[in-house]
C-alpha positions in Angstrom: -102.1 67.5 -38.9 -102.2 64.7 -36.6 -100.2 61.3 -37.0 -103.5 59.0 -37.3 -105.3 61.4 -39.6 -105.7 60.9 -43.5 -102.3 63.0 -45.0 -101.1 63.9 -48.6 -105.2 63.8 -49.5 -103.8 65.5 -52.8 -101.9 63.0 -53.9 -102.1 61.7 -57.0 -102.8 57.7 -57.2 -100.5 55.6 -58.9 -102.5 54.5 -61.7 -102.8 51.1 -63.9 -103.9 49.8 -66.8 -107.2 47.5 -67.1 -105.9 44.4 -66.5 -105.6 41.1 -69.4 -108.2 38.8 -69.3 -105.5 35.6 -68.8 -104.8 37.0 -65.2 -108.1 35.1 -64.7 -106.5 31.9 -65.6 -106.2 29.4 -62.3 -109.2 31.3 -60.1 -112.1 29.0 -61.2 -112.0 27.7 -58.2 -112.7 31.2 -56.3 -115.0 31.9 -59.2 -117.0 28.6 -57.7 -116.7 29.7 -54.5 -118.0 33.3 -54.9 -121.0 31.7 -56.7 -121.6 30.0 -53.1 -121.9 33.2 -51.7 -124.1 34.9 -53.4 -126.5 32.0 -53.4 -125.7 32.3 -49.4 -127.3 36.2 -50.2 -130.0 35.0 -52.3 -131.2 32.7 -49.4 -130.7 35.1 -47.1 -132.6 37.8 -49.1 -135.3 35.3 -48.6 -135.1 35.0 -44.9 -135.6 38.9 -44.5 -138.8 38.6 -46.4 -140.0 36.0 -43.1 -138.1 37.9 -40.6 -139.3 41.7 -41.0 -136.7 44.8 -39.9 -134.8 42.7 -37.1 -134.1 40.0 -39.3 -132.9 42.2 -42.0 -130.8 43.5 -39.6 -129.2 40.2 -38.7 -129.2 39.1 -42.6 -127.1 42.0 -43.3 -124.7 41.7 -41.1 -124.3 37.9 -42.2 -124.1 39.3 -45.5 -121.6 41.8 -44.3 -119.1 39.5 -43.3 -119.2 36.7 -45.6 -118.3 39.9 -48.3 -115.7 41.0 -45.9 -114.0 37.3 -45.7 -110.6 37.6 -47.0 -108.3 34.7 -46.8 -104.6 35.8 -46.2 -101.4 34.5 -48.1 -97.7 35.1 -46.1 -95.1 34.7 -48.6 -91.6 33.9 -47.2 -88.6 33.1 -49.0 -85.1 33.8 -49.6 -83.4 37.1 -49.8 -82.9 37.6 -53.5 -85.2 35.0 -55.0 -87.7 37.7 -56.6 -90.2 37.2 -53.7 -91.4 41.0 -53.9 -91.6 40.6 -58.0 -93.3 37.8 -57.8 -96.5 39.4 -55.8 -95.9 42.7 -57.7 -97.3 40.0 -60.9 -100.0 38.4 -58.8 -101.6 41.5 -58.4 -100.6 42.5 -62.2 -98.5 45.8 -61.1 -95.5 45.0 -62.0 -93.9 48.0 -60.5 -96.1 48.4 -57.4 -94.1 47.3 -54.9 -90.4 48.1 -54.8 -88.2 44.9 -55.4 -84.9 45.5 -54.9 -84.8 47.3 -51.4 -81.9 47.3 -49.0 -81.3 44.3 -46.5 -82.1 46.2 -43.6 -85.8 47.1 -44.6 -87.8 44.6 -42.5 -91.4 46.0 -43.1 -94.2 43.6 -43.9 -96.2 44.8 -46.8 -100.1 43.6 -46.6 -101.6 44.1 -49.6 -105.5 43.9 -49.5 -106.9 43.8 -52.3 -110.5 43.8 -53.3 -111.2 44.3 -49.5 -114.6 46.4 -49.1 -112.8 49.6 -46.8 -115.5 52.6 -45.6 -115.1 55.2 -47.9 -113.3 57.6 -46.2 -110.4 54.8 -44.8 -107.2 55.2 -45.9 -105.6 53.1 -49.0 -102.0 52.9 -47.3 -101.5 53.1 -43.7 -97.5 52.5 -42.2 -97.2 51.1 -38.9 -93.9 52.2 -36.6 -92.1 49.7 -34.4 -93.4 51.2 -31.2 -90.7 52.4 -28.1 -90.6 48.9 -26.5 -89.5 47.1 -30.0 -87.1 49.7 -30.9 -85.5 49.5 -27.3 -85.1 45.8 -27.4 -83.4 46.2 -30.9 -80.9 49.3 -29.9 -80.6 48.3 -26.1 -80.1 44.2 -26.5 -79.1 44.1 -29.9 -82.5 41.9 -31.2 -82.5 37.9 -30.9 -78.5 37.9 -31.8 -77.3 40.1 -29.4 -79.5 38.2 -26.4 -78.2 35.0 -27.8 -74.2 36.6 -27.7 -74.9 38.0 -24.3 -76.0 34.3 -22.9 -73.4 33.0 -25.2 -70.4 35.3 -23.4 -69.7 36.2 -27.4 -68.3 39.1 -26.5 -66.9 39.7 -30.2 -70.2 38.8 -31.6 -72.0 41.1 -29.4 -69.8 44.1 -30.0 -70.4 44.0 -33.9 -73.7 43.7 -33.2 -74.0 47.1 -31.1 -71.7 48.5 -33.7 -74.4 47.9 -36.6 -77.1 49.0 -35.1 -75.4 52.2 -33.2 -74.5 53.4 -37.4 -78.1 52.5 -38.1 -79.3 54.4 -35.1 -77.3 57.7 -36.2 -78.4 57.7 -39.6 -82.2 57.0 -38.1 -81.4 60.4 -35.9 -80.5 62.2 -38.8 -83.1 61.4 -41.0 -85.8 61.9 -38.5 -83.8 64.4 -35.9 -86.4 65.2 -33.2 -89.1 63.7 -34.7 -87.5 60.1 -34.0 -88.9 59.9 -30.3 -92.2 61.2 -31.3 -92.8 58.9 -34.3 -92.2 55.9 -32.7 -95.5 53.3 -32.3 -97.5 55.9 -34.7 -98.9 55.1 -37.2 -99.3 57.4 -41.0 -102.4 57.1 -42.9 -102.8 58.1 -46.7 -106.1 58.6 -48.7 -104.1 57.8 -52.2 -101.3 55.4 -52.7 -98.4 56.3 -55.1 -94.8 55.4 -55.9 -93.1 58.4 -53.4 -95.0 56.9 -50.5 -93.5 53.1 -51.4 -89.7 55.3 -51.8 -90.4 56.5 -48.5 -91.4 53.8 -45.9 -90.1 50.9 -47.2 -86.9 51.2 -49.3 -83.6 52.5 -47.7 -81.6 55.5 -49.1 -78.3 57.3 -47.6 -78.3 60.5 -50.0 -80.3 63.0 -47.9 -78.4 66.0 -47.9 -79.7 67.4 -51.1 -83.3 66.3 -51.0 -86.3 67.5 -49.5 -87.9 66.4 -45.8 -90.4 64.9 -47.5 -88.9 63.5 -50.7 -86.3 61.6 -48.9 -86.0 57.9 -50.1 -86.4 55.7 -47.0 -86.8 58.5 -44.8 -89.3 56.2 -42.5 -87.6 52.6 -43.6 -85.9 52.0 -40.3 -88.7 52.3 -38.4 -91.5 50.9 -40.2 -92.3 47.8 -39.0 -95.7 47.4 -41.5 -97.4 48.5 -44.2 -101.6 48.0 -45.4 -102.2 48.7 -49.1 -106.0 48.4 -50.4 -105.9 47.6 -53.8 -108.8 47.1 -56.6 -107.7 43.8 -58.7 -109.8 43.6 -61.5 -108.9 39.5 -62.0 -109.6 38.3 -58.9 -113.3 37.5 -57.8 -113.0 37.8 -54.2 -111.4 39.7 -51.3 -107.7 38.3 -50.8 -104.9 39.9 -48.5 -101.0 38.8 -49.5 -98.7 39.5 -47.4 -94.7 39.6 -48.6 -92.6 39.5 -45.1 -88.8 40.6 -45.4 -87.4 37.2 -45.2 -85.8 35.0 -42.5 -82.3 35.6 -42.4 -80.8 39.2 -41.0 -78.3 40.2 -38.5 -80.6 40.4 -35.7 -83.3 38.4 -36.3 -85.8 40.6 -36.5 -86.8 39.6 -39.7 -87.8 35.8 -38.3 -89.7 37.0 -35.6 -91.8 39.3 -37.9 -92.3 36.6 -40.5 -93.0 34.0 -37.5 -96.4 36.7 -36.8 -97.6 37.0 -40.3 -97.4 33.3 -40.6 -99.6 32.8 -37.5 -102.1 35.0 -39.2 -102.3 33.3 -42.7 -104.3 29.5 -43.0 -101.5 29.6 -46.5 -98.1 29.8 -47.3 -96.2 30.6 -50.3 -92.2 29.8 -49.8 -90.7 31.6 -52.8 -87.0 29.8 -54.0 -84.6 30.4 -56.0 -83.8 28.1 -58.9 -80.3 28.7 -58.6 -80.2 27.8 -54.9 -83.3 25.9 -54.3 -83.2 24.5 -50.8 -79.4 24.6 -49.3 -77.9 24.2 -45.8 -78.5 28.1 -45.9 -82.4 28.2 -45.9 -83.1 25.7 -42.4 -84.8 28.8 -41.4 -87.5 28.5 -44.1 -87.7 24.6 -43.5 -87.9 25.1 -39.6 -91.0 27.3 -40.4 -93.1 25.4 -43.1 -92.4 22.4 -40.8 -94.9 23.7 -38.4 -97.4 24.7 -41.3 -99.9 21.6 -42.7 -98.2 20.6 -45.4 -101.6 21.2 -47.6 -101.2 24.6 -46.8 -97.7 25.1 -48.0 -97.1 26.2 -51.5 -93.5 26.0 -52.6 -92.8 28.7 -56.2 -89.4 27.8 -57.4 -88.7 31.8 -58.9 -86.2 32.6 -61.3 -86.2 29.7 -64.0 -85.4 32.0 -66.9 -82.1 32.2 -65.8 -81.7 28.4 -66.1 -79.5 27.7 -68.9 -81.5 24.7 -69.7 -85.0 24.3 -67.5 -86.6 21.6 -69.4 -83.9 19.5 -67.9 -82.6 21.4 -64.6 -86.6 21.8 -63.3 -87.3 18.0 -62.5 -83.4 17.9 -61.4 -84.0 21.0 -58.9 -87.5 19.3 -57.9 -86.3 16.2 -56.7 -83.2 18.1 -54.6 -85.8 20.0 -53.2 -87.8 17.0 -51.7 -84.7 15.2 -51.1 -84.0 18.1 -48.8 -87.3 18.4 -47.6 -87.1 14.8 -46.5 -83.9 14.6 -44.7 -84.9 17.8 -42.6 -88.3 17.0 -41.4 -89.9 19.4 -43.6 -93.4 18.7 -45.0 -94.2 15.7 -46.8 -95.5 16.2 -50.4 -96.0 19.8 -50.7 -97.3 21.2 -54.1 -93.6 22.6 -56.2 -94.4 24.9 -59.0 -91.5 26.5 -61.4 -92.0 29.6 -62.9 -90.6 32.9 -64.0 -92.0 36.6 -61.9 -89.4 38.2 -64.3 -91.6 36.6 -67.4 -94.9 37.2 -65.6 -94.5 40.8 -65.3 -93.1 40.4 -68.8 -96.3 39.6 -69.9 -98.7 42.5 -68.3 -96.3 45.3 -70.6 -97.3 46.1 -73.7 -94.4 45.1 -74.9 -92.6 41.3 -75.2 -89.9 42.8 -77.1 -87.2 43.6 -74.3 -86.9 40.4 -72.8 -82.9 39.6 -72.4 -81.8 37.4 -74.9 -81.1 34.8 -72.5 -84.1 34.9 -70.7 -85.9 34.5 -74.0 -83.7 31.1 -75.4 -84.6 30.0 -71.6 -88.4 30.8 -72.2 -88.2 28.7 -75.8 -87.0 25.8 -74.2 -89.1 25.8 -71.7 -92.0 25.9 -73.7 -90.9 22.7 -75.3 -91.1 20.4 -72.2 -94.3 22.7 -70.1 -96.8 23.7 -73.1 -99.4 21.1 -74.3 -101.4 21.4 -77.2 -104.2 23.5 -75.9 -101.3 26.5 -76.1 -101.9 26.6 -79.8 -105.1 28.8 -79.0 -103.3 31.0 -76.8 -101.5 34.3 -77.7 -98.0 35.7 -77.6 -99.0 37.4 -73.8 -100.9 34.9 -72.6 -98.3 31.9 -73.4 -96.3 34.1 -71.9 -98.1 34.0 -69.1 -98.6 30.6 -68.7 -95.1 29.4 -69.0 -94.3 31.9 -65.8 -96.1 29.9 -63.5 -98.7 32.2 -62.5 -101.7 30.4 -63.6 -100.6 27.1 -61.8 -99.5 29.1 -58.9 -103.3 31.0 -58.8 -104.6 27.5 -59.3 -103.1 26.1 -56.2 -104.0 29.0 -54.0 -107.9 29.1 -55.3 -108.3 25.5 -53.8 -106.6 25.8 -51.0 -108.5 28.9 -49.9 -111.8 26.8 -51.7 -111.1 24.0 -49.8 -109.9 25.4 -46.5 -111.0 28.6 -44.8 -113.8 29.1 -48.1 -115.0 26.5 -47.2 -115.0 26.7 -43.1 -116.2 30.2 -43.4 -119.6 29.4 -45.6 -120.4 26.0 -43.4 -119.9 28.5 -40.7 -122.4 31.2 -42.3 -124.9 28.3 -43.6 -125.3 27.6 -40.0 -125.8 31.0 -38.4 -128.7 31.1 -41.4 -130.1 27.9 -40.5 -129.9 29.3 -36.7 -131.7 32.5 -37.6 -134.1 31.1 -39.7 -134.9 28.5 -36.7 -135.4 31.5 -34.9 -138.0 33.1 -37.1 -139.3 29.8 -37.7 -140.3 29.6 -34.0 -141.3 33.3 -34.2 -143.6 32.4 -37.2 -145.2 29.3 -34.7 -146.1 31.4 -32.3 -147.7 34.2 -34.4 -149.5 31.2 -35.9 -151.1 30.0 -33.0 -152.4 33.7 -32.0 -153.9 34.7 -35.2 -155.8 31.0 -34.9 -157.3 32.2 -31.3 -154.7 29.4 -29.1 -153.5 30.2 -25.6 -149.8 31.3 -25.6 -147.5 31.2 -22.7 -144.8 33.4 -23.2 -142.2 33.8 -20.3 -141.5 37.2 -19.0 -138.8 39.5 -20.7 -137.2 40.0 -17.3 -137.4 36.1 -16.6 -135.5 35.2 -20.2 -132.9 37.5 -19.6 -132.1 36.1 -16.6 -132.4 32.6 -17.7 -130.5 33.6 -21.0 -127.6 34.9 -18.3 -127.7 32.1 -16.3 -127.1 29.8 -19.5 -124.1 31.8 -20.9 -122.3 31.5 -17.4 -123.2 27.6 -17.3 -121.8 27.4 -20.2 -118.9 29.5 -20.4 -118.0 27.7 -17.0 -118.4 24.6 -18.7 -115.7 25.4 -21.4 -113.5 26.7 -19.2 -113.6 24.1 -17.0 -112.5 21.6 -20.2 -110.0 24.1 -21.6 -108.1 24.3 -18.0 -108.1 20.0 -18.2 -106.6 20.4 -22.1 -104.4 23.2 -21.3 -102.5 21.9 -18.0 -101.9 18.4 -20.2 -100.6 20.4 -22.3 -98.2 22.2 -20.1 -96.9 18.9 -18.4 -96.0 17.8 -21.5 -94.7 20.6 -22.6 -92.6 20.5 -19.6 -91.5 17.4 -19.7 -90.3 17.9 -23.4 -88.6 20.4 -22.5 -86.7 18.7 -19.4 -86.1 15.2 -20.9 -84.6 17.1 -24.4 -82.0 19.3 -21.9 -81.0 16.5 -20.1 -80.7 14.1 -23.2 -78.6 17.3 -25.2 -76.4 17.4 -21.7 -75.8 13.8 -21.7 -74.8 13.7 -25.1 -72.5 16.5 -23.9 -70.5 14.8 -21.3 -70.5 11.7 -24.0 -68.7 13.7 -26.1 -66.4 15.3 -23.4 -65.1 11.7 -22.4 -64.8 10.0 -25.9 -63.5 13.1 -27.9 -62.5 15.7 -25.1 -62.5 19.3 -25.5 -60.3 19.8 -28.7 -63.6 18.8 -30.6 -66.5 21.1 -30.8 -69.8 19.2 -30.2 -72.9 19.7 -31.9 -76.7 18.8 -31.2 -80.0 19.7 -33.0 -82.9 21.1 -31.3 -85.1 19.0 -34.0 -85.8 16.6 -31.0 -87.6 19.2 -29.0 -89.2 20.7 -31.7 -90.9 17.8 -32.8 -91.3 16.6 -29.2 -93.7 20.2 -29.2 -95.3 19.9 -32.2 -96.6 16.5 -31.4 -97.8 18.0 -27.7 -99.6 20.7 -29.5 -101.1 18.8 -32.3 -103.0 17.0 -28.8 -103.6 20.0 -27.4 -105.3 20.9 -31.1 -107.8 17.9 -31.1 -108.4 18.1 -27.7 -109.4 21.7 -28.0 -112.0 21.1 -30.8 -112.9 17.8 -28.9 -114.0 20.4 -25.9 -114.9 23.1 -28.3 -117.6 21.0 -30.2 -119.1 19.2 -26.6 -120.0 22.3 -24.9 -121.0 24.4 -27.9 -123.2 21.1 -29.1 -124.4 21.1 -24.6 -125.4 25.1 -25.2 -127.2 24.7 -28.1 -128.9 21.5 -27.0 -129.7 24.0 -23.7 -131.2 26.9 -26.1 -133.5 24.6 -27.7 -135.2 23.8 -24.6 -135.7 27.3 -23.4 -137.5 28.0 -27.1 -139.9 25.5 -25.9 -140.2 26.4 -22.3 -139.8 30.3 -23.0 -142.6 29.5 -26.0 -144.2 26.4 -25.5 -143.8 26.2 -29.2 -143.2 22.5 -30.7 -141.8 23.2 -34.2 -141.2 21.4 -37.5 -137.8 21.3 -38.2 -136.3 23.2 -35.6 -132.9 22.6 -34.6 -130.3 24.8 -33.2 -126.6 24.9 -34.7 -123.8 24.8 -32.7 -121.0 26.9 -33.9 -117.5 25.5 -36.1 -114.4 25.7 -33.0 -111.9 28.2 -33.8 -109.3 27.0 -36.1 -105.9 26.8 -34.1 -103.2 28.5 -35.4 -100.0 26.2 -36.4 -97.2 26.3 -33.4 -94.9 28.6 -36.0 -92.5 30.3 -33.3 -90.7 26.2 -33.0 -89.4 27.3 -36.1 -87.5 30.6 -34.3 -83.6 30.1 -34.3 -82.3 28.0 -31.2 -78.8 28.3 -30.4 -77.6 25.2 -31.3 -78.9 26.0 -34.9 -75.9 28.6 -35.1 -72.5 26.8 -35.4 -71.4 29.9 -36.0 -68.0 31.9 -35.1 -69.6 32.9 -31.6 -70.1 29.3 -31.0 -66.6 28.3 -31.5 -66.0 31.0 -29.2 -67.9 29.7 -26.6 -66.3 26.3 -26.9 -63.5 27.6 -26.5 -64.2 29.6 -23.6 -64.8 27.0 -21.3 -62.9 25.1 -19.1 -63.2 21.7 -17.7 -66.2 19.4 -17.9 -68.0 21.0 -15.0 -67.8 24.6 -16.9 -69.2 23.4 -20.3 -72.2 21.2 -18.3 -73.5 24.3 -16.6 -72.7 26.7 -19.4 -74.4 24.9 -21.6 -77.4 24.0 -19.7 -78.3 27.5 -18.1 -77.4 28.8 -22.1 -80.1 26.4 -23.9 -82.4 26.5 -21.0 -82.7 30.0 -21.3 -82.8 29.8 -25.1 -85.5 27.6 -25.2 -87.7 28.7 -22.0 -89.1 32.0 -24.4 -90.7 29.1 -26.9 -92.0 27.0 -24.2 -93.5 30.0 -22.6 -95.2 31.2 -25.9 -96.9 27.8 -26.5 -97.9 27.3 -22.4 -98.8 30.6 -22.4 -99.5 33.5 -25.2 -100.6 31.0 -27.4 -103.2 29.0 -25.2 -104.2 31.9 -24.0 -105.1 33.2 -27.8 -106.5 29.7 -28.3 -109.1 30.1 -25.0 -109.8 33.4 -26.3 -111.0 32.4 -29.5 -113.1 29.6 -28.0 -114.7 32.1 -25.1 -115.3 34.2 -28.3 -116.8 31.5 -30.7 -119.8 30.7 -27.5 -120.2 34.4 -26.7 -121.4 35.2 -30.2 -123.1 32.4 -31.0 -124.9 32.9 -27.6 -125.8 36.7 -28.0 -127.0 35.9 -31.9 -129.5 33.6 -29.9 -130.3 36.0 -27.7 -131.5 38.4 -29.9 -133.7 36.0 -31.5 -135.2 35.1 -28.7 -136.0 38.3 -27.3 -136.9 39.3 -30.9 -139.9 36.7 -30.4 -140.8 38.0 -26.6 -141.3 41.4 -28.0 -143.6 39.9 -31.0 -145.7 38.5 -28.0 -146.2 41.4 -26.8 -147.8 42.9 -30.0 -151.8 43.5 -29.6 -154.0 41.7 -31.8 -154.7 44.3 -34.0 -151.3 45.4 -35.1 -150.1 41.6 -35.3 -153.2 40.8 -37.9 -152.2 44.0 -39.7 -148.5 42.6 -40.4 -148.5 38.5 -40.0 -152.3 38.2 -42.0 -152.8 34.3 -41.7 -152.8 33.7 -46.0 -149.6 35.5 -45.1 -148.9 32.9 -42.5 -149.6 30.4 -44.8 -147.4 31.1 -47.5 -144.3 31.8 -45.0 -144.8 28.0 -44.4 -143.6 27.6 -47.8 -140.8 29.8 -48.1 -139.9 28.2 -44.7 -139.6 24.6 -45.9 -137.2 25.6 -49.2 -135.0 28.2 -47.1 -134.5 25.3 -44.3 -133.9 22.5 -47.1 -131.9 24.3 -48.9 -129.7 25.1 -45.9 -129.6 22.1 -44.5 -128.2 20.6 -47.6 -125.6 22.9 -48.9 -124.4 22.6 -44.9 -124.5 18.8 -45.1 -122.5 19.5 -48.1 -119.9 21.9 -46.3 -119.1 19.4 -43.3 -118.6 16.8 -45.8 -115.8 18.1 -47.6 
């Protein structure tokens, strides 16, 4: 059988029970929200009846993707703060996903859940670090060994190689000849179960006495990802969650996988633990939610019911952690919720009765200082429950996805609507006017097209044009950042060297030039929507006049929409690991190393130059590309959409008397006038209402 096609069809699915009706606690805000979209369908239901096949057409694909929307949550967090048990209750498995896996596994798990999946897609699907990725690791030893190379840490470098040549070998004999073959394929299952989890994403040594197939771990080195399509009875929507491997391993592969999933969520979960809460160790974590919007951060202190006494530690613990937050630059204000994943998944077992005794005196007291009166309603489970943290935690998460991408991706929707039923509207006009005996000019089919082509370049030119102006700002900025924080950091250098000498080792944060970045790319944000919103506002203004020249059709009401601009993703990779973050042995090393003032200005400079150059690059390049992609993307569809409508109506001219009387009667007509003026009101509100918010 081959790699990409559906294996182990005969598989038994792991199985679950129906879940409890207090998972539902915290999602009235998605509940709202879903109730938007199918009043979305209703209206669109209604359009169809205007519109005939084509518009059904377009209807249901509208309808297809507002179903398909499914907002994405990346959780990060420490290694060993429950991260993995804490999404294992979200989705109300408690055993789903495995949560105490070796250190080295560095697979992000995506779980999709409620997603609507063709029926013969797989449920889990594994995705292998491809040659290139596993030759960086092996060959340059990841992130660390490059750094230790630059560095000169020779020592550093060599226990680097050491590691991963014993975690090579025991890849090679798991895998034997296979290993070459396996690498950037990808394994695809019709039914998830527990052996599948066992096998790509937890590590295990005993394979001697075990079967190929049963081995634990057998694919864990080299699985770099991992989909899961889930039913959740609870929630009411689509949602993806996405539990990365953490931020902190040997080789930093870890960072730079969680730095991609964060680019790919709008919202952020940053899973603690109550007995370390934020320390000197977790900069990491703070360097990345830095670059987040501090609405869209979420911070789940896990592991309270092994507090001795968390009616008094949790607003203790809460004011360290903003303390912290506040002397590191991190976000100002984010939401902090305490709770329990050990209590939560406590509460989906039939049982309450094996709870550790501690755990239980820790839930009791508790209870005391989080439980108002309303409680008294609830039962045993379902206090339970509520004292973990879920339901605040589900709260937090509805709005945000409400308020943010819900609420982006139905203004976005309401207008494509209005845009089609514009569309039909001037179809309708048209119709109207032949039925009644008028004279209708209708340009050529071959003379729209090439109008139609001649406005998509205009315009497209016209972006471009604005998006090179925005994006070589933002490089000379970017530049200059980058030169005026290398020679500030080298000045401070040679400071040191003269008042201190070279006995002392010197330190210097890279905090300056991150937030010299971030404040470049939040201009480069506004002044990509800026450009965005002018020439998408310019093409629509420039498709309303060919309606009317096309059509010589004056109608009431009629507007054209200009699409929302892409929402650009946060600058996450500033948060990556600098050198100068590391005052680590290999530093001293390096310190140590040089000699004379000369050696350590030019060591250092060619060391953080080279360091830092990879970042700059990704924001001057990867990412603007990315962001000019989007845009080009936004105006293409929007523009073909129109297109369609307006040949839609050329062909409609073309219809002989006869067969047009037979399907647009004018009492017909008449009452379409009707339907026309509540679907357009009712649009035009509700998007009145979206841009608002």
């Amino acid at each position: 059988m081959k790699m990409e096609e559906l294996a182990n069809e005969g598989e038994a699915a792991t199985t679950h029970a129906a879940q409890p009706d207090f998972m539902r606690l915290g999602l009235e805000k998605l509940d709202a929200f879903r109730d938007e979209v199918a009043d979305l369908e209703a209206t669109l239901a209604d359009v169809v009846k205007l519109g005939g096949p084509d518009v059904e057409k377009k209807s249901s694909r509208l309808i297809k993707q507002l179903n398909a929307f499914e907002p994405s949550i990346t959780m990060i967090g420490q290694i060993k703060a429950g991260k993995t048990s804490l999404v294992n209750a979200m989705v109300g498995r408690p055993d789903l996903l495995p949560a105490d896996v070796n250190p080295w596994t560095s697979v992000v798990t995506s779980l999709h859940l409620n997603a609507p999946i063709a029926e013969d897609a797989p449920t889990a699907s594994f995705q292998f670090f491809s040659q290139d990725e596993w030759d960086h690791l092996v060959e340059n030893g990841g992130r660390i060994g490059e750094l230790s190379s630059r560095a000169g840490a020779d020592e550093e470098l060599e226990k680097v190689r050491k590691q991963i040549a014993e975690m090579r070998e025991k890849t090679k004999a798991r895998l034997g000849r296979k290993f070459e073959l396996l690498l950037g394929q990808k394994h695809n299952y019709a039914e998830l179960n527990d052996d599948l989890m066992q096998r790509y994403v937890c590590m295990g040594d005993d394979f001697e006495d075990l079967e190929e197939e049963d081995q634990q771990g057998r694919f864990a080195d080299i699985t770099k990802s991992a989909d899961l399509y889930l039913d959740t009875d609870a929630l009411p929507m689509p949602i993806c969650i996405r539990d990365t491997p953490g931020v902190n391993d040997t080789f930093m592969m870890r960072e730079q996988i969680t730095i991609n999933a964060l680019r790919d969520s709008r919202i952020c979960v940053v899973v603690l633990s109550a007995h370390q809460a934020l320390s000197s160790m977790d900069m990491g974590l703070i360097r990345l939610i830095s670059n987040v919007k501090a609405r869209e951060v979420i911070i789940f202190v896990n592991r309270i019911d092994e507090l001795s006494d968390p009616a008094n530690q949790v607003p203790e613990i809460r004011d360290s952690i903003m303390q912290t937050l506040a002397d590191n630059s991190g976000p100002e204000n984010p939401e902090v919720i305490f709770g329990s994943a050990y209590w939560a998944n406590v509460a989906l077992s039939p049982e309450l009765d094996e709870i550790v005794s501690d755990s239980a005196e820790a839930l009791y007291n508790w209870a005391e200082a989080a439980l108002s009166a309303e409680a008294a309603e609830m039962g045993t489970h379902e206090l339970v429950w509520h004292l973990s943290g879920m339901p605040q935690l589900y709260a937090a998460l509805s709005e945000r996805i409400a308020e943010g991408p819900g609420a982006e991706t139905l203004a976005a929707a309401r207008k494509k609507a209005l845009n089609l039923v514009s569309g039909v509207r001037a179809s309708n006009e048209m119709i109207s006017m032949r039925l009644e005996g008028d004279e209708v000019s209708v340009m050529s089919r071959e003379a729209l097209s090439s109008h139609l082509d001649k406005l998509e370049a205009d315009n497209l030119k016209r972006l471009n044009d604005k998006l090179d102006i925005v994006f070589q700002q933002f490089g000379s900025r970017v530049d200059q950042s980058h030169k005026r924080f290398l020679d500030r950091a080298l000045e401070s250098l040679l400071q040191h060297l003269e008042t201190k000498g070279e006995e002392e080792i010197w330190q210097y944060s890279p905090d300056g030039l991150r937030m010299l970045l971030r404040t470049s790319y939040q201009v480069m944000r506004r002044n990509v929507g800026a450009a965005c919103q002018e020439v998408y506002a310019a093409a629509a203004h420039d498709l309303e006049d060919t309606y009317r020249s096309a059509f010589g059709v004056d109608v009431t009401n009629f507007t054209i929409t200009p699409p929302v601009p892409p929402e650009v993703p946060p600058p996450v990779t500033l948060g990556q690991t600098i050198a100068l973050d590391l005052q680590t042995s290999w530093w001293k090393g390096w310190w140590q190393r040089r000699k004379g003032y000369r050696a350590f200005a030019s060591g250092f400079y060619d060391l953080i130059e080279a360091e830092t150059a990879p970042i700059v690059a990704e924001l001057k390049d990867r990412q603007a590309a990315e962001i000019r992609s989007d845009a080009e993307k936004e105006l293409r569809d929007f523009l073909a959409e129109q297109r369609a409508l307006l040949e839609d109506i050329c062909s409609k001219s073309e219809l002989d008397f006869a067969d047009l009387e037979d399907v647009f009667g004018i009492k017909a007509q008449q009452e379409r006038e009707e339907l026309f003026d509540y679907i357009f009101e009712e649009l035009t509100h509700n998007a009145g209402a979206g841009a608002d918010e």
